[in-house]
C-alpha positions as CSV (number, residue, x, y, z in Angstrom):
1,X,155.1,221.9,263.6
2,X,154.4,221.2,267.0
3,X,151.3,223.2,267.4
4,X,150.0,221.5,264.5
5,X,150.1,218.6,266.1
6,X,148.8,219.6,269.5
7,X,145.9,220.8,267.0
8,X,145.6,217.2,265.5
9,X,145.3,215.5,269.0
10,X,143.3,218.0,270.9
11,X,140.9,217.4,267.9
12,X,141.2,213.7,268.1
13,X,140.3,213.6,271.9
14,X,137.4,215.7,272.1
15,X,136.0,214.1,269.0
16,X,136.5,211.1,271.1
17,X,134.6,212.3,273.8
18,X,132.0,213.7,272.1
19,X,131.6,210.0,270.4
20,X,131.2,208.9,274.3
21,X,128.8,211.6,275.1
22,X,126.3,211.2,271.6
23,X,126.6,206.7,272.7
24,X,125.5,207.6,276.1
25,X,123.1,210.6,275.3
26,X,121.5,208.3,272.6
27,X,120.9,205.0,275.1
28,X,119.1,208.3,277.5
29,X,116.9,210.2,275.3
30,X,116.3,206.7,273.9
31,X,114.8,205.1,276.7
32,X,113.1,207.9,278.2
33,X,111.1,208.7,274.5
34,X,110.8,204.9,273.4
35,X,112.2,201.8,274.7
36,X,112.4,200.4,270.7
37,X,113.3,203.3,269.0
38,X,116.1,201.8,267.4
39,X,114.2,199.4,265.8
40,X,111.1,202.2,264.9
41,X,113.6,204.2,263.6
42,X,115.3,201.6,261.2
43,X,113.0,199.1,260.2
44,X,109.3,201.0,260.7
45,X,110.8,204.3,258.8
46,X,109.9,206.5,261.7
47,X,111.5,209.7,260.6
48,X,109.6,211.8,262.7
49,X,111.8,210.4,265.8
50,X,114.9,210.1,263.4
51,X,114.6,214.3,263.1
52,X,113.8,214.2,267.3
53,X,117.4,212.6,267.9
54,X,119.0,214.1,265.0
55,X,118.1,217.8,266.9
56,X,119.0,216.7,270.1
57,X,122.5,215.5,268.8
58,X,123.0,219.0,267.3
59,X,121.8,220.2,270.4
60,X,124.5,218.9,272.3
61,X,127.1,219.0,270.0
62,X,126.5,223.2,269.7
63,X,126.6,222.9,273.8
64,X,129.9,221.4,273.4
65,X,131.1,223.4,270.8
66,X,130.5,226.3,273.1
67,X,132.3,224.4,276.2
68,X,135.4,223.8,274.4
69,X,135.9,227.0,273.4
């Protein structure tokens, strides 16, 4: 029972911090590629920087897939 719950919470934290990590990774890669991609992405259609960010986010999320293990 109790393992299953140390399970739960472990899972809930580092899903936390990956949330942190994606935020401030995204606000990064962001400004370094585009100063208005947001707005390229979301109102111009731009999905060639939509894939960009989606394959650095599975990017990082494989590197810390590989940390927390």
């Amino acid at each position: 029972m109790w393992k299953a719950m140390e399970n739960i919470v472990g899972m809930f934290v580092y899903s936390a911090a990956y949330i942190v990590i994606v935020l401030v990774t995204l606000k990064i890669v962001g400004a370094t590629l585009s100063p208005h991609f947001e707005k390229k992405i979301a109102e111009e259609g731009n999905t060639g920087l939509a894939l960009i960010f989606a394959c650095v986010f599975l990017g990082i999320a494989i590197l810390l897939a590989s940390v927390v293990r």
